[in-house]
N, C-alpha and C positions, 0 to 999 in steps of 0.2 A: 410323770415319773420323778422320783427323787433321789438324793442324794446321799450318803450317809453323812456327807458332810455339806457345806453352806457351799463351799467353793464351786461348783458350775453354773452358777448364777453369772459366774467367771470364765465359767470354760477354763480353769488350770488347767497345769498340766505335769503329767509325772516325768522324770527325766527317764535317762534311757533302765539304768541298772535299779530304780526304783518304777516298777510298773506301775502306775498311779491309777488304778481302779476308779471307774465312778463307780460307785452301789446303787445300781440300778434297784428299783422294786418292782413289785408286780403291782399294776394300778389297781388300789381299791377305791370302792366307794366313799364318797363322805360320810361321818356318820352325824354329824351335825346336821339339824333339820335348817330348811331353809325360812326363811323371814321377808315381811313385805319391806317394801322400801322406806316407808314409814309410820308412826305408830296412828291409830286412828278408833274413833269410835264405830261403834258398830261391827259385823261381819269382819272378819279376816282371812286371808286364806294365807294355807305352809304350805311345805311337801315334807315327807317323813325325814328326805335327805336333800343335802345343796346342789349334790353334784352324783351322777349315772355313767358308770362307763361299761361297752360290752364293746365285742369285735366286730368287725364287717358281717355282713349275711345273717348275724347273728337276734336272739333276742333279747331287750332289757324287761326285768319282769319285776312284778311289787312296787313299780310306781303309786306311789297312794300321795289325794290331795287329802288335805281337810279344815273345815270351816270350823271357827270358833266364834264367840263373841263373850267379849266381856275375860276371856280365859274360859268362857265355859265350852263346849263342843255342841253345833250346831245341827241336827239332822233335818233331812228332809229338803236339804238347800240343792236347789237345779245348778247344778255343775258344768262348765264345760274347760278340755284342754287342751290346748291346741299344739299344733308341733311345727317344725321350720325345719331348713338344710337338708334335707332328705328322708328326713325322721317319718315313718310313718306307724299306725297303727297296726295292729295283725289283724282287727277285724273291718279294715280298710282307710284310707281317707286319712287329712292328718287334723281329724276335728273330732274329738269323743263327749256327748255331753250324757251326763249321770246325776243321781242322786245321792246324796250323802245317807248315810245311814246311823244306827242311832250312836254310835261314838264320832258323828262327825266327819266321819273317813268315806273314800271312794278311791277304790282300786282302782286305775285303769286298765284295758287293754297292755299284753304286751307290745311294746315298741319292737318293731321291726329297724335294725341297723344297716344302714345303706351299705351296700358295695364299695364305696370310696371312702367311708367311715367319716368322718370330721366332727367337728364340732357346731353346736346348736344348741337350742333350750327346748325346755318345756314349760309352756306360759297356763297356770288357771286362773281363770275369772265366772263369777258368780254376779249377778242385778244387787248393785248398792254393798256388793262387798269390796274389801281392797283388794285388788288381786296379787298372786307370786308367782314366782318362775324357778325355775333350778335348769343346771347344766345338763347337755346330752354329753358324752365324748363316747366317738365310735372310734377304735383302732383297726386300722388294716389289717388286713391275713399275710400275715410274715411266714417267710420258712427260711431254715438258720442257714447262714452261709458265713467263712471268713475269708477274708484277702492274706496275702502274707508277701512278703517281701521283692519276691520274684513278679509281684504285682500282678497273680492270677487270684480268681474268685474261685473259691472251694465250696463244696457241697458236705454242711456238717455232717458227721455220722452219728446216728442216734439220738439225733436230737428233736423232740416233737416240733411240730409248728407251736408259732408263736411264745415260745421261748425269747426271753430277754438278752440279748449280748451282754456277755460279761468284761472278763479279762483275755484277751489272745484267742484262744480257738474254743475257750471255755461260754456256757451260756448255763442261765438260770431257767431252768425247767418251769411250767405253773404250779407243777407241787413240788416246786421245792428243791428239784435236786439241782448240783452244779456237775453238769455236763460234758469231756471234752470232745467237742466237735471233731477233731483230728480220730480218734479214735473210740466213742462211744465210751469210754470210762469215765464213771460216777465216783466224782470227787467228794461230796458230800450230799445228805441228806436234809432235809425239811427247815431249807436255808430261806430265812426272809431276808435278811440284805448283807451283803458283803463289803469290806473293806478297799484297801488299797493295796497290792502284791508289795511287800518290800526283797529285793533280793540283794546278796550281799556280793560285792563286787569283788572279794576275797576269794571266795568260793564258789560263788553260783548257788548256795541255796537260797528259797525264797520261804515265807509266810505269808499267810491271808487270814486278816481274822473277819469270825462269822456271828452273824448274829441270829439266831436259830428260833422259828415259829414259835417255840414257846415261852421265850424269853433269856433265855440261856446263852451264853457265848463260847466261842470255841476261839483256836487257832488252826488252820490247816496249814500242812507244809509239805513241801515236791516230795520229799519220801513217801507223799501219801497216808500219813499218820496227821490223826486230828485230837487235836488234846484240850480237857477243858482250861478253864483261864483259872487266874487265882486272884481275887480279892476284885473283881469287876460285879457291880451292880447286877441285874436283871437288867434287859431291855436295854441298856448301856448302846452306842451307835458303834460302829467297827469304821475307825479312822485308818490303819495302815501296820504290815508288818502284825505286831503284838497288843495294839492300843487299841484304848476305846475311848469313850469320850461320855463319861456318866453325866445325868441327869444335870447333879449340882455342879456342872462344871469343871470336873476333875478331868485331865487328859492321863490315863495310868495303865501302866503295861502288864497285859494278863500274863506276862510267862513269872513275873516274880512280885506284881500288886502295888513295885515302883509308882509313884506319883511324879510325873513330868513335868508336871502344870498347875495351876488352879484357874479358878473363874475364866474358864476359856467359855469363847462364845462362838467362834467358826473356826477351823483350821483349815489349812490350803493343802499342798501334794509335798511331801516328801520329793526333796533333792539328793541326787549321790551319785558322784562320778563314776564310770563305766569303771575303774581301777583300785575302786578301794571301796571301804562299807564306812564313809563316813557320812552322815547325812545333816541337811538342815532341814527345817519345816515354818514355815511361817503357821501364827498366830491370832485372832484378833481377841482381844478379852470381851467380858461382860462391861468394863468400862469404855470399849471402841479403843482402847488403847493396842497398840500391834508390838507386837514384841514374835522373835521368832528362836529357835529351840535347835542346837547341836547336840549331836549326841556324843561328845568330846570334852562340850564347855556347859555354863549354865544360861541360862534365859536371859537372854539381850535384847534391849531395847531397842527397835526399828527407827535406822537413821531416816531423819527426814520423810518420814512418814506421817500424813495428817491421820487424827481421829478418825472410825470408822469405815479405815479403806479395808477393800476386801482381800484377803489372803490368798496369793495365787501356787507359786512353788518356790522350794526353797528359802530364800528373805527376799522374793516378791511378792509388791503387793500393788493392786492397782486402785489407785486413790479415786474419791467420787469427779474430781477434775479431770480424768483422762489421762493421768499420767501413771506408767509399769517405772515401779520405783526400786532401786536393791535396798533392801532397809540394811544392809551391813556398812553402805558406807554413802548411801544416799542418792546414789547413780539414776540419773533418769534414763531409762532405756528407749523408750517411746512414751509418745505423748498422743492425745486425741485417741485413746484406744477405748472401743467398747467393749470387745470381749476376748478372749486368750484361752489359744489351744494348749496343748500340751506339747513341752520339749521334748524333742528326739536330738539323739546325740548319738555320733558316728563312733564304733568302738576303733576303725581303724584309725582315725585321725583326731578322734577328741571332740570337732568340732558342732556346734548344735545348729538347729533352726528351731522357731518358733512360730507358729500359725498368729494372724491379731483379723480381729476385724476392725477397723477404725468409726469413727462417731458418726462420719458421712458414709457409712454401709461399704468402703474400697476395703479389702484384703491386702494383706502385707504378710508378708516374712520378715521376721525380724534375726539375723545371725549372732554370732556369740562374738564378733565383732565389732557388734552396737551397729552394723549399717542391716538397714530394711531396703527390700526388692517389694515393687507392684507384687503378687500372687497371680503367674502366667494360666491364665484362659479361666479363672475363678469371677461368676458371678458376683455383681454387687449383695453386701447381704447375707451372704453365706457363712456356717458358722465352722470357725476353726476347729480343725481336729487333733492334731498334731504332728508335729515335723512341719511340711510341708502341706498336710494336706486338710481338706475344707469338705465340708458339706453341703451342697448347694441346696436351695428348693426344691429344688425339681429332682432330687435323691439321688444326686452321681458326689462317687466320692473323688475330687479332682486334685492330683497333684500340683500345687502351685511353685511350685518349688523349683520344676522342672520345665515341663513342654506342657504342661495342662492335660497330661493322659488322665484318661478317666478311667480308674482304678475298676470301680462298682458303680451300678443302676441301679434304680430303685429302691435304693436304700430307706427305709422308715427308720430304721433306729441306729447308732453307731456304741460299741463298746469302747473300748478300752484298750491301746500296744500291751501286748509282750514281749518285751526281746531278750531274750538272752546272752548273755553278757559275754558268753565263749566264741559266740558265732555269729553276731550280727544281727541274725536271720531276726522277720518281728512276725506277729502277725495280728487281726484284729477282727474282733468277731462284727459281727452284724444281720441284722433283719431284713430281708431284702420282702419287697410286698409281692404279694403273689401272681401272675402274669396268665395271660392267655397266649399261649403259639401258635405264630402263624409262620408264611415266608413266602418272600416273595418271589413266581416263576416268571422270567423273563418280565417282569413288572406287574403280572397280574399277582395279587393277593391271596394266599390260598389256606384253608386251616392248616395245622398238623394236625396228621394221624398220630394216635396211639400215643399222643404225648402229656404229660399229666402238669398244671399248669405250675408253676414257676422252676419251670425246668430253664437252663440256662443255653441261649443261644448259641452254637457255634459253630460252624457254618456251613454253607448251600443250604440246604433242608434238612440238618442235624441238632439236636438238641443234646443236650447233659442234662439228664435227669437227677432228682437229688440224691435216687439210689444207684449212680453212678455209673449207668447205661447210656451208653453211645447210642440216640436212637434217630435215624432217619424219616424225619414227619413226613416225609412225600406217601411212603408204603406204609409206615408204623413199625421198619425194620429195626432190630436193634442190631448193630454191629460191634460194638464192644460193652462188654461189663466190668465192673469195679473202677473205674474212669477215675482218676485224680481231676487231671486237667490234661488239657490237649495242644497243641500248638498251632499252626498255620496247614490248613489243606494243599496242596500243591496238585497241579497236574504239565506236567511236561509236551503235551499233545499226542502223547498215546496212553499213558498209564498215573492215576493220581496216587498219590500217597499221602497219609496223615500220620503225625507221630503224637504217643501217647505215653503217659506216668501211669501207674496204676496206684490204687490205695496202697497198697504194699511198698513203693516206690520202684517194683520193676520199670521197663519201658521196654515197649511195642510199638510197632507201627500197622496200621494197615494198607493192604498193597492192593489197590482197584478192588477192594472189598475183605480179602483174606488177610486176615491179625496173624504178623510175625512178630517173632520176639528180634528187638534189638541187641546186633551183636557189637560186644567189645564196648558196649555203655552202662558203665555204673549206674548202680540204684539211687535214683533220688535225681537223676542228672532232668536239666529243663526240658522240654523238649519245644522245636524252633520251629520246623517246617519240612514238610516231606516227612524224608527218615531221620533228621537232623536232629540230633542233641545236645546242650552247652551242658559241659560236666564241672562240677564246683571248682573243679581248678582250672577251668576255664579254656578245655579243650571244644572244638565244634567236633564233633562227629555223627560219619554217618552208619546208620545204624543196620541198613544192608547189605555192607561189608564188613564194617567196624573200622575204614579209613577216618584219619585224622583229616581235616579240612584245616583246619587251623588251628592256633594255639594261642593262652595268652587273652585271650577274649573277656573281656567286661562286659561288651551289653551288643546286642543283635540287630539290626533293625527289618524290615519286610524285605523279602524276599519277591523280585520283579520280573516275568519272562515276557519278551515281548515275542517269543512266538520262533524264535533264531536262538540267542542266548539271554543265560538267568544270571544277575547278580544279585546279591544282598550285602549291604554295608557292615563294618564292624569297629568298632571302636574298642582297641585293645588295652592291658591293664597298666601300662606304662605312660597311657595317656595320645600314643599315636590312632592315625586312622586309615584303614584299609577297606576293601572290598570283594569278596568270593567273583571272580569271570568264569564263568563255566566252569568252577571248582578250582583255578588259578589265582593264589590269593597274589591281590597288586597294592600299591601304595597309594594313597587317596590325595590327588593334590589340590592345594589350595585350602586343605580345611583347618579352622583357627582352631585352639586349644577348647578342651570343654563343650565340643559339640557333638550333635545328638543324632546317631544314627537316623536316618529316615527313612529311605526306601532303594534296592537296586543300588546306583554308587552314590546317590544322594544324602547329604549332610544338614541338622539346621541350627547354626550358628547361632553362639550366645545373643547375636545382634538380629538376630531376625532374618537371615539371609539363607536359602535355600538353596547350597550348594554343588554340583553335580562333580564327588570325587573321581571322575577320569580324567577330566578335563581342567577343573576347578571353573567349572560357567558360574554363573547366579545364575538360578531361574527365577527367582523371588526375595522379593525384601518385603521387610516387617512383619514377618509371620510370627504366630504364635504358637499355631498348631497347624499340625495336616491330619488326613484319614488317609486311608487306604487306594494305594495307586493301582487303575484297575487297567489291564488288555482287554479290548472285546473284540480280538480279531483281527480288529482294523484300525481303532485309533486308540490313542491312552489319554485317561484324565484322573487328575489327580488336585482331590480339595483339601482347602487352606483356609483360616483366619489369620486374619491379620491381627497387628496389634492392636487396632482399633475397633476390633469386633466385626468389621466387615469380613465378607466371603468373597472369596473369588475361586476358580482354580486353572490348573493349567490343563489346558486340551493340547495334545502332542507337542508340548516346549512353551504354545500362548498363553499369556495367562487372560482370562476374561470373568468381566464381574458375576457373581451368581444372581441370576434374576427370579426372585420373590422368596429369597432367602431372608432373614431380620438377622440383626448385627448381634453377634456372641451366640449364633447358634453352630453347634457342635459338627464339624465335618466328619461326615463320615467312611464315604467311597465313592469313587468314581467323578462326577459333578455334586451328589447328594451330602445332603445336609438333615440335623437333625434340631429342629428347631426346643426351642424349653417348655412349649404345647403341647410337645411331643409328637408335632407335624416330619414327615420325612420328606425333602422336596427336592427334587431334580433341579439344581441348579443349571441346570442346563436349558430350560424349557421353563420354571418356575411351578410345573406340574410335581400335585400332592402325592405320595407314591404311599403313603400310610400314616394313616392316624391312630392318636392315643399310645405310641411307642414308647415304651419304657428305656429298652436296652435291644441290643441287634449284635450279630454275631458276623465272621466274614462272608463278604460275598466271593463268590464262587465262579468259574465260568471254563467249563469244557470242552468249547470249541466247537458248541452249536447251543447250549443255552445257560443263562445263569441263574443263581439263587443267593437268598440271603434271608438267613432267619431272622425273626423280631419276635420279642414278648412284649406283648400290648397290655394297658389295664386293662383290668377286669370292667365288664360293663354291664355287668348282671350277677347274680348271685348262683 
């Protein structure tokens, strides 16, 4: 995929009130034939093109070698080609040998694309010819989903598989259209790559310019009106806002044919504080000279900036030495950095973070303070996204920023923040790869019924389908429709309850199977656990009565019964901490400033300390992260990483090491762990409880059996 601009070679990043688009494209073919490695007398072999891309399950078709000699086309010549990575042919085997025909040429079989997709070659050889190769790439079977600020995964609407993530809940369709996921409206038509959102901190309108399959450019903008440009070349690349970026180097704005620039040769993300529509943009010229661009003043020369560093946002630029420089007045922000997310910046407080990955593969935050944090529970290697959060290998989008919650799984592709400048609120599209569902009963592994695969986990034997059915794989029941997102299952030891958002933003609950509407909770409100709902002004209520639990509430954490009474922790918006006792909200003591809800009255400390607010115990130092604290009746366990990547967790207050767990794999419930193999393993016993797991939803447990969904990769077509 590519960019419309140089800069994610960098990973930029847009700030918050400038939505910094990557322009994603749809992969095409090379059209460039490919060439042997070196020149030689006699026989030669090409391929028509360098490089093949098709989807998972899928097939590549018109592979053609052909032999020449001399420049001339040779027929008649015994062919063979061979394949690797999982490539195989469609009429079997991954060995095709043919003869060339009288232009020299020989079709192959279609290539059959693995299930797991990746990348490989396709190698011909001929007796006393030279032989070539050209690339395979297979992509995964995506279906659209974005995340959005309350840090739950959505189910785009209307938008096909395999669709590109764009901008926020927007995606680029295969023919073309821009999508919004949130609501199934078509933003525009027969779009080949798009720009960078700019929105004006003034007012809150934005643009997005387009660059349109035929060569034509537009702008679109939040009213919904799309207009063409004025005095912008054909085929011109769409940098941000109104600009393009022509051929010869001009950087020039289609709403009035302004020229910004000349002989530019990369641009980085538009900078612009949440408060006002001023922005800067770094530059690199045709000379490697970096100079960077207000839209207040004229083009100024980047302080302290060497030749040929790369343009990141605003007047950053990160030099080939490893150092994120401000070219306004020459500030070195970090040093040793390989690559750089994109800024998020708080509209309540002003302040930013910034994603890095460093040269030795550690992750960092970088603040608007100049000091950098390790990135908590982030893979080494992992590539920056922004704000806070990263992209691992293994496709979890993981806040580093925070506790290491893992946002999204299976991520294949990641787009681009939206935030809106009024409300905070962000959201970000993505590809997540397509999954088989299972779950597991009482630890045995069982399919789901009636579930269609990358339907998303959540929990006992329930799934979220993409078309927004709450549906029970145990029977293939479906118990709710039009599903946003859901919260935490609960059961009390005679009647469970789940509480729900609907596409609409109504909220419901269901009550031991029958869907009631939530009373006395506003539209749009989170929904927590049980009937339980946080409302934007940060009321808990329950939605059975419509009673206030509390008020004042920032952020939630799980919700614990052990079988007598339930608490759940809360950390309110003035920065104190408390916790629900059987619906008695109490004062949480011993917990320091800036910590993070966790489970029942439990706290976890900036420092790593696993706090228990009724008491204020430690249960635990140096954590990183936890999963899910589970009752099964008779004991409780509850898993942990440490800062070091080890696992351990606590069985009723003990804490004990996890045995045949690996360091930095992901806790997930009970003693279980989810290793980056995608192994699930009972740290308890070191027993595998599932393989190939992508993402898992909660575990569940009744009071005579438990469950817990999983979506596995796919291991067949």
């Amino acid at each position: 995929m590519t960019d419309s601009t140089e800069t994610l070679t960098a990973k930029p990043i847009a700030r918050r009130t400038v939505i910094a688009g990557a322009a994603w494209a749809v992969p095409a073919i090379a059209l460039s034939a490919s060439t042997p490695a070196f020149a030689a007398s006699g026989p030669v072999l090409s391929f028509n093109n360098s490089s093949y891309t098709g989807a998972a399950c899928s097939v590549i078709s018109g592979v053609r070698v052909t032999v020449t000699e001399s420049g001339s086309p040779k027929a008649g010549v015994s062919t063979t080609a061979l394949l690797a990575g999982g490539f195989t042919f469609s009429t079997g085997g991954t060995s095709y040998t043919g003869v060339t025909g009288a232009g020299g040429s020989m079709t192959l079989p279609d290539i059959a694309v693995p299930v797991g997709g990746g990348n490989s070659t396709v190698t011909g050889t001929a007796s006393g010819a030279v032989s070539a190769s050209a690339s395979l790439v297979g992509t995964v079977q995506t279906s659209p989903f974005y995340a959005t600020s309350d840090l739950t995964r959505r189910s785009a609407s209307g938008v096909p598989d395999g669709s590109m993530p764009a901008v926020g809940g927007i995606f680029l369709s295969p023919d073309g259209r821009l999508i919004d996921g949130s609501s199934g409206y078509v933003w525009a038509t027969n779009v080949n790559r798009y720009g960078n959102i700019y929105q004006s901190g003034s007012n809150g309108q934005w643009s997005m310019p387009l660059l349109k399959r035929d060569g034509s450019t537009t702008i679109l903008r939040n009213d919904q009106s799309e207009t063409q440009t004025t005095g912008i070349p054909a085929d011109s690349q769409p940098i941000a806002g109104g600009m393009f970026l022509a051929s010869d180097g001009r950087l020039i704005d289609g709403t009035n044919a302004y020229v910004w620039s000349t002989n530019v040769g990369a641009c980085g993300l538009m900078y612009s504080s949440s408060n006002n529509s001023d922005w800067t943009m770094p530059i690199r010229k045709t000379s490697g000279s970096c100079v960077f661009l207000r839209n207040n003043a004229s083009e100024s020369a980047a302080a302290g900036v060497p030749s040929q560093s790369t343009p990141v946002q605003g007047a950053m630029f990160l030099a080939s030495d490893g150092r994120l420089i401000d070219g306004s007045n020459g500030f070195v922000w970090s040093s040793n950095v390989d690559s750089c997310g994109r800024i998020f910046q708080s509209n309540s407080t002003g302040n930013w973070s910034m994603p890095l990955k460093k040269r030795d593969g550690s992750c960092a935050v970088l603040l608007n303070d100049a000091s950098q944090k390790s990135a908590t529970g982030v893979p080494s290697g992992s590539t920056p996204v922004q704000g806070g959060l990263f992209l691992s290998s293994d496709g979890r989008i993981i806040d580093g920023n925070g506790t290491g919650y893992v946002v999204a799984r299976g991520v294949a592709l990641v787009g681009v923040f939206y935030s809106a400048s009024n409300d905070g609120g962000w959201s970000l599209a993505l590809a997540v790869q397509k999954t088989t569902p299972t779950f597991l009963d009482n630890g045995t592994e069982k399919s789901a019924v009636g579930v269609t695969g990358g339907s998303m986990p959540a929990a006992a034997s329930s799934f979220l389908t993409p078309d927004g059915r709450l549906l029970s794989g145990d029977a293939g029941v479906v118990q709710a429709s039009n599903v946003q997102t859901v919260g935490d299952l609960y059961w009390d030891g005679s009647i469970w309850r789940w509480p729900i958002r609907k596409n609409d933003g109504s909220c419901t609950f269901l009550d031991a199977g029958t869907e009631k509407s939530a009373v006395g909770v506003p539209a749009g409100s989170r929904p927590i656990v049980a009937s339980s709902f946080l409302t934007s002004d940060g009321r808990l209520i329950s939605g059975d009565r419509g009673t206030l639990q509390a008020s004042n509430i920032d952020t939630c954490g799980q919700l614990y019964w052990d079988g007598h009474i339930w608490r759940i922790p809360l950390r309110k918006r003035d920065g104190s901490f408390t916790f629900l006792d059987n619906g008695v909200e109490k004062n949480a003591v011993g917990i320091p400033a800036n910590s993070v809800p966790a489970a029942g009255s439990s706290f976890l400390a900036p420092d790593g300390r696993l706090i228990s607010g009724d008491q204020g115990i430690v249960q635990a130092t140096d954590v990183s992260a936890f999963g899910r604290l589970f009752y099964n009746g008779t004991v409780w366990q509850w898993p942990l990483r440490k800062t070091s990547g080890s696992c351990s967790f606590l069985d009723s207050g003990i804490e004990r090491t996890a045995t045949g767990v690996p360091s930095g794999s992901e806790p997930v419930a009970a003693a279980s762990f989810l290793t980056t193999d995608g192994h699930l393993i009972s740290g308890d016993t070191g027993g595998v409880q599932a393989q190939d797991v992508i993402a898992f939803g909660q575990i569940y447990y009744d009071g005579a059996i438990w469950r817990q969904p999983l979506a596995k990769k796919k291991t067949s077509c």
